[in-house]
N, C-alpha and C positions, 0 to 999 in steps of 0.2 A: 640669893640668886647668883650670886660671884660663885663665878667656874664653871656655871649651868651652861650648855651649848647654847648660841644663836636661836637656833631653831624651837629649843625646849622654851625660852623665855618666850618669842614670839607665839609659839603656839600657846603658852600657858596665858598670855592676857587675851588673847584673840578667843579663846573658851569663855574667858569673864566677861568679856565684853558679848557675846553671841549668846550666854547665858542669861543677861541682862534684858538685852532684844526679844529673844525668847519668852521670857516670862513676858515682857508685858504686849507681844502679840497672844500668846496663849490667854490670857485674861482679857486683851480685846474680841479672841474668838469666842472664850465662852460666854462673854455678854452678849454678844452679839447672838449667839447662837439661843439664846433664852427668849428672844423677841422675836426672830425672825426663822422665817425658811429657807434653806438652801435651792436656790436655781440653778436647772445646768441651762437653761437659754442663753447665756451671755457665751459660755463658754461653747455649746456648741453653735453658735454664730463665728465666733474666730475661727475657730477649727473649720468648721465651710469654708468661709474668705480664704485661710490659708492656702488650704488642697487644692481649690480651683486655682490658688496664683503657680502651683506647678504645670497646669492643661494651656498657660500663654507662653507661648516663647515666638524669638522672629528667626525665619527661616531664608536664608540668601535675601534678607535685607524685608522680607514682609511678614507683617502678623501672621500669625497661626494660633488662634483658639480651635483648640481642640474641640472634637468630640465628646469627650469625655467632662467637659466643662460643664457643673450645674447650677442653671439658672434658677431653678426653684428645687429645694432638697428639705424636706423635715421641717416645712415653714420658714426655711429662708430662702429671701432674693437674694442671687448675685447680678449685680448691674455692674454694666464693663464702660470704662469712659476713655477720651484720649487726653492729651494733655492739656487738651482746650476746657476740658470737664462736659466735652459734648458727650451723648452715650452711643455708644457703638456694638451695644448687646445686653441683651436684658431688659427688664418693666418693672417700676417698680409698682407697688402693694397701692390698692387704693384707701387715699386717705392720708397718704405719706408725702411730708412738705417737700416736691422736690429741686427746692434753689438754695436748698442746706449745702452750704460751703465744704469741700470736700478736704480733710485734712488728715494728713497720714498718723495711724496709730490712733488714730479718735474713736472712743466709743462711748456712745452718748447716745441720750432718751431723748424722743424728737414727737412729742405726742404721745400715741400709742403705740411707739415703735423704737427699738433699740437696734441703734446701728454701726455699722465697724467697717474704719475704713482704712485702704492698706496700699502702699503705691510701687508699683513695680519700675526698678531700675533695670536698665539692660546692661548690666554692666558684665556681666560674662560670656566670656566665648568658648563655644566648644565646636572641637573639629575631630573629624576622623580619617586620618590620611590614610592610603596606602603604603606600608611599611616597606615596600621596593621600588614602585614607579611615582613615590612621590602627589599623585591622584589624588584630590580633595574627594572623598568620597560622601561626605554632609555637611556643613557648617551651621549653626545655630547661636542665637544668642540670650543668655535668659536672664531674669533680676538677680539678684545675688542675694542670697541670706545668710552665708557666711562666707570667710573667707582665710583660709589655710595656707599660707607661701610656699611653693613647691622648695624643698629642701634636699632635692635628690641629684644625683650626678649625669645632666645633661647630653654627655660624649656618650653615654652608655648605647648601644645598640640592641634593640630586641629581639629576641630568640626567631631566625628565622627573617630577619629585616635585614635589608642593606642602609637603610639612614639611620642614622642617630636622633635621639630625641631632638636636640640642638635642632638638624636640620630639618626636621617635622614642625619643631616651633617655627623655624624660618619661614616656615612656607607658610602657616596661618596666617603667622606676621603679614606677611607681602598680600597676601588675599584679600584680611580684615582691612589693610591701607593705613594700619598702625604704625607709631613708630616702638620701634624698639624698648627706650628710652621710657615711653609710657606706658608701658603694660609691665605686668608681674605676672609669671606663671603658676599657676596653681596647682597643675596635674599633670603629669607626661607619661604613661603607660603604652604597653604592647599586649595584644592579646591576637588569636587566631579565631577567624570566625567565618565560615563554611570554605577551609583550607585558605583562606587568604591570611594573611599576616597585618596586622592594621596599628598603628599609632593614636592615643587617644589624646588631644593634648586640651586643658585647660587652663585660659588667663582670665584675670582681670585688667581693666582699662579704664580710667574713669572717666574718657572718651563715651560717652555714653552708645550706644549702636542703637539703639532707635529711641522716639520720644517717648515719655516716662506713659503709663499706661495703670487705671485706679480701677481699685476693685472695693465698692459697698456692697457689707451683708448688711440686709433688713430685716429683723421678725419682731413679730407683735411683743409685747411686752407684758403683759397679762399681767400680773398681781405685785411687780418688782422696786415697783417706786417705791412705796413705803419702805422695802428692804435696804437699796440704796439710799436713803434719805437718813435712815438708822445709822449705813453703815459711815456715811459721810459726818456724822455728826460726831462719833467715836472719833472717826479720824482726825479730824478738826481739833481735839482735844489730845488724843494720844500720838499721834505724828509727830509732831512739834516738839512732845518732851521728849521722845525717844533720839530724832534728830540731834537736839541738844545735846542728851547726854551721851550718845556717842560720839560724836564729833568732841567733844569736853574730854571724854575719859580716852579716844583715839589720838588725839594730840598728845596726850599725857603720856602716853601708854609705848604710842611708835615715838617718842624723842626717846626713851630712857634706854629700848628695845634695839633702838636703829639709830644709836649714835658713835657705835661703833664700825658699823656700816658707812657713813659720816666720813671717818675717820682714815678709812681705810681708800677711799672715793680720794680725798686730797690728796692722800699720795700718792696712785696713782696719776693722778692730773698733773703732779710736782715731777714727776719722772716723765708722764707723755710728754709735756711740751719742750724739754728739752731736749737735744740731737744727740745726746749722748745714749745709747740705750746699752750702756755697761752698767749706770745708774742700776739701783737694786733696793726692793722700797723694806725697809724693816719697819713692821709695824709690833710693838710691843702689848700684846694682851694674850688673857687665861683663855680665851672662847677658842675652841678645837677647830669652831667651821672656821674662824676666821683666818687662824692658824693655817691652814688647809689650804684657804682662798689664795692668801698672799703668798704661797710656797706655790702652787701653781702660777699664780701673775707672774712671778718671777720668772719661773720656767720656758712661763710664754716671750718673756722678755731676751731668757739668753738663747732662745730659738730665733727667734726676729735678730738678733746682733749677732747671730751664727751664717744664719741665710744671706743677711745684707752685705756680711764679712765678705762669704762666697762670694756674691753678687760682681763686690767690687774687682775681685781677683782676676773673677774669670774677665771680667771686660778687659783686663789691662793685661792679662797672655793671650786672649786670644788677639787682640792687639798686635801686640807685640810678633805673635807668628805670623802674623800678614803681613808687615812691612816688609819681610824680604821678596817674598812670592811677588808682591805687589812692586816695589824696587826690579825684579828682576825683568816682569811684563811689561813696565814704562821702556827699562833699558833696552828692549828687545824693540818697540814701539819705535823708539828715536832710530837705532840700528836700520830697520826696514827702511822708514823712510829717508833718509838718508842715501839709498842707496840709487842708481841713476837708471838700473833697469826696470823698477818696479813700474807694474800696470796700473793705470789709473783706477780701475778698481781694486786692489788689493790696494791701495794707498789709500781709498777714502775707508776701507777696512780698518788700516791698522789705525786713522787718526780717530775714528769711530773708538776702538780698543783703548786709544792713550786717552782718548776722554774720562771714558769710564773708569781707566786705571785712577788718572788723576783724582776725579771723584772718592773713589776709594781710597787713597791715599790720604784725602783732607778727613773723611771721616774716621779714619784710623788716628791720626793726629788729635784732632778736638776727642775722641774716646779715649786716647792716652791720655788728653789735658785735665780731662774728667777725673781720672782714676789718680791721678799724681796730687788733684787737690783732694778729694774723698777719702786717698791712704795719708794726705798730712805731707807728702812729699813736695809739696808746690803751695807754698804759704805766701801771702801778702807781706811786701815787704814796702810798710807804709813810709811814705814819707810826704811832706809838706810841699805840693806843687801846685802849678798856674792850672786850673783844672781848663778854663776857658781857652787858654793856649791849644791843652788837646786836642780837646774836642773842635776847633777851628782848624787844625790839622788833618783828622780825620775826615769833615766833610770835605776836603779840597782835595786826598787822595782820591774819597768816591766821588765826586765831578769827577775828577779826570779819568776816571773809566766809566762813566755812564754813558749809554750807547742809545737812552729812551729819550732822549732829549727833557729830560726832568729839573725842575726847577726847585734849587735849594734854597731853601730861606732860612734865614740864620736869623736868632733873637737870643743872642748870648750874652750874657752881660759880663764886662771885662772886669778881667783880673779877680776870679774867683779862688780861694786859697785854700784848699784843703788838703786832708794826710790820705792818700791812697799811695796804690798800688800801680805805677803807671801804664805795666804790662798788660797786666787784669781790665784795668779801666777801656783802655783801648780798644782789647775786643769786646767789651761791654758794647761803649757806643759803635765800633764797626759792624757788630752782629744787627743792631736795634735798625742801623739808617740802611745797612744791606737788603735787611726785611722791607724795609720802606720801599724801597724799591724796585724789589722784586715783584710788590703784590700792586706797584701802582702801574695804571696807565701811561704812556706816552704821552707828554707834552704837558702832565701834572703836573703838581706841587708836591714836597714835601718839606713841613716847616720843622727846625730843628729849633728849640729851649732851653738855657740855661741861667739861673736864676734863684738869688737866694728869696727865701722865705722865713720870716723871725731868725731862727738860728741855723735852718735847716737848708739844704741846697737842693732842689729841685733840677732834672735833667729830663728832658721830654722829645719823644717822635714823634711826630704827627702827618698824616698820609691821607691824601683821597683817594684810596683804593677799593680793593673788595671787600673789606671788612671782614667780622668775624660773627658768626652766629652766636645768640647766648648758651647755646646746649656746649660750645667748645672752647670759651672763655676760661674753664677751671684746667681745662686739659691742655692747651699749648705749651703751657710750662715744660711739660713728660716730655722723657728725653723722646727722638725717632716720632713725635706726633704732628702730623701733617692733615692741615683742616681739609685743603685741595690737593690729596696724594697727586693726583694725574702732572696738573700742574708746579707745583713744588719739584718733580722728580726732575718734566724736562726743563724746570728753572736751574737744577743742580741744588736743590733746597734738601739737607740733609736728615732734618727735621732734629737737628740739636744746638741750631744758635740761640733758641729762648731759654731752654731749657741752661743755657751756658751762661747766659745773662742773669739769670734769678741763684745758681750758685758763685757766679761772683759778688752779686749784688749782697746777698747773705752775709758772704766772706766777707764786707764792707758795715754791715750793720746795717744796710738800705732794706727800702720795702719798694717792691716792684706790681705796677696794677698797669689794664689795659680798659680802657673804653670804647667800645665801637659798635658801627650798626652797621647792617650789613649792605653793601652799595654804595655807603655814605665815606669809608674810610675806618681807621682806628687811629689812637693816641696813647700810645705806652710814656710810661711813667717811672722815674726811677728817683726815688726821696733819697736822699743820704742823711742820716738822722747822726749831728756833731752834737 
């Protein structure tokens, strides 16, 4: 086997093994076949149940059983129930127990009747917009029997359409009263249909769209017991050993098979979790796919440390080109108003302008401060200070320009000693209590923490504010991510002092976490791990 590809070894036990399997259904079938007769009743009772589960779907929010839907076909009932197990269409066979427990995928002998039961999810939507005026033209929503992740390019525009899939899905979205967040798309086409131009879009949501809805086939069972009772008995006996020996010879088979696979998995894991992505994984083996595999990973690797290289550049020239434009608009700003003839409106104009200038200016700043520690030009330069000292400094500048009437409460514990960064640290805590305050009400609290724990130093914000929803708890870190754009903007909130905080906190060796409910306030967190 040394040298054989991946692929060759897997598939050659995967044959021994389905060989194995093989033969001893092949020998359950022909015993089986020497005692008994073949029934197609079972099978054409599924096949009913199923068909008719295409004739239900909900239509702008109400059932729709079809016409097409059969209640009695080739001696079987279809009985339609709601989620109560009340029946809401169909009869069943007389003679038939009907306070038989309804259970999805069950098909079981109930007397003289064999019956199969199947339950409808509404978990897909489908919509057919108008490909130009945007117009829901049907909406429906039906069970789901499979499910395929739409994998296609969203921006695209269809032949003859002015929206994009994107905005087709939007507008279902907002219709269905879905969020975003919960649904997956599973289809997005364009097609023309009597000269209109139309969008087809399908998701899934596991928001279910209406309650779950049961469909039992029932037909007589005529001569099959004895068949099933044969075939259960085989079973009973051959199941059990086939199970084993697969499961026996599959263990055995995928460790020897897929241990190099194994293999190749660590080091990757060894190279993602660190921030270095110059890192390059050498994995030393004969198998070609795998050779192949990790010549690719790599590829993927010096693309990602190509792009993010980009990433950082372009932030720090384009940067860099705005400070003068911007230098020149403030300077222009000061000039105007300064001057003794201006009108009081061009003056509340131009203070309006140096607002916004200055804004621009601080984000130009904190995006150079970014780019200077990401390219290594802006390091920590640790040293052994009063950490308590700081931070008691820092809340005393921000009292003295708080304008909300907020109340600081301080639980710092003195003379804490540790190696930072005193520049770094400063806007750490100035970022953390600035946010505290911005997102709190008038005449709140906010409590500020400092405090060792075992070995570890503990630094905490804590605010009665608006809190943070849990869908945007992983996101606020991202540089420019604002929970409440509207208000952030006219707070002057840049949406890059968290994001500022969790790469100094990093540079520090700390871990930074946030708790919060929404109404209630939050408590950010900053560990310093000595």
């Amino acid at each position: 086997m040394k040298g054989k590809s991946l692929r060759f070894r897997i598939n050659l036990w995967y044959t021994i093994l389905m060989c194995v399997v093989s033969t001893a259904l092949i020998v359950c079938t022909v015993v089986t076949a020497r005692t008994t007769e073949k029934s197609e009743a079972q099978q054409n009772l599924i096949r009913s149940v199923e068909r008719n589960i295409d004739e239900i779907e909900v239509e702008n929010g109400i059932l729709d059983i079809e016409s097409d839907f059969a209640y009695i076909n080739d001696g079987v009932y279809a009985i339609v129930f709601n989620s109560e197990g009340n029946i809401i269409g169909g009869s069943y066979p007389d003679g038939f127990a009907t306070d038989t427990e309804l259970k999805n995928g069950r098909f079981a002998l109930e007397g003289d009747y064999y019956f199969y039961d199947s339950k409808i999810e509404f978990l897909k939507y489908e919509y057919k917009i108008h490909g130009i005026s945007g117009e829901i033209l049907s909406s429906e929503c039906d069970g789901l029997d499979s499910y395929t992740p739409f994998d296609g390019d969203t921006d695209v525009v269809g032949e003859g359409c002015t929206l994009t899939y994107e905005e087709a899905y939007s507008i279902a979205l907002e219709h269905s009263g879905i969020n975003r967040e919960h649904a997956e798309l599973m289809m997005a086409r364009s097609y023309e249909y009597n000269e209109e131009q139309l969008y087809e879009i399908e998701f899934y949501c596991p928001e279910k769209g209406y309650e779950d809805i049961w469909i039992r086939g029932v037909t007589l069972s005529a001569d099959l017991g004895g068949v099933w009772d044969t075939i259960a008995k085989l079973a009973t006996i051959l199941v059990p050993l086939v199970v084993i020996l697969a499961a026996a010879v599959g263990s055995i088979l995928s460790k020897k098979a897929l241990s190099p696979i194994g293999r190749l998995s660590d080091a990757v894991s060894e190279t993602r979790s660190g921030n270095d992505l110059s890192k390059r994984i050498e994995l030393t083996d004969s198998d070609k796919t795998l050779t192949v595999l990790t010549e690719n990973i790599n590829a993927m690797f010096e693309r990602l440390q190509s792009s993010f290289e980009s990433e950082k550049q372009f932030s720090s020239d384009v940067s860099h080109e705005l400070r003068t434009p911007t230098a020149v608009i403030l300077a222009e700003c000061e000039y105007q108003l300064s001057r003794n003839d201006i009108d009081k409106e061009a003056a509340e104009g131009f203070e309006t302008l140096k607002k916004q200038a200055i804004s621009i200016r601080d984000i130009i700043s904190q995006l150079l401060y970014f780019a200077s520690i990401e390219q290594g030009r802006e390091k920590p330069a640790f040293a052994r200070e009063n950490l308590s000292e700081l931070v008691l400094a820092v809340c005393d500048d921000i009292q003295q320009i708080d304008q909300k009437g907020i109340t600081l409460k301080r639980e710092i514990s003195d003379d804490i000693y540790m190696p930072f960064d005193i520049s770094m640290i400063t806007r750490l805590v100035t970022n953390l209590l600035s946010n505290a305050f911005v997102y709190s009400p008038e005449n709140s609290a906010v409590t500020v923490g400092l405090k060792k724990e075992d070995k570890n130093v503990v630094f905490t914000v804590k605010d009665n504010g608006i809190g943070i929803a849990p869908e945007h708890i992983d996101k606020i870190w991202n540089r420019f991510y604002r929970v409440d754009k509207s208000r952030s903007r006219s707070e002057g909130c840049s949406g890059l002092g968290l994001a500022m905080v969790k790469q100094i906190a990093e540079l520090h060796g700390a871990k930074v976490s946030v708790e919060s409910e929404v109404g209630k306030g939050s408590t950010f967190t900053v560990e310093f791990i000595l």
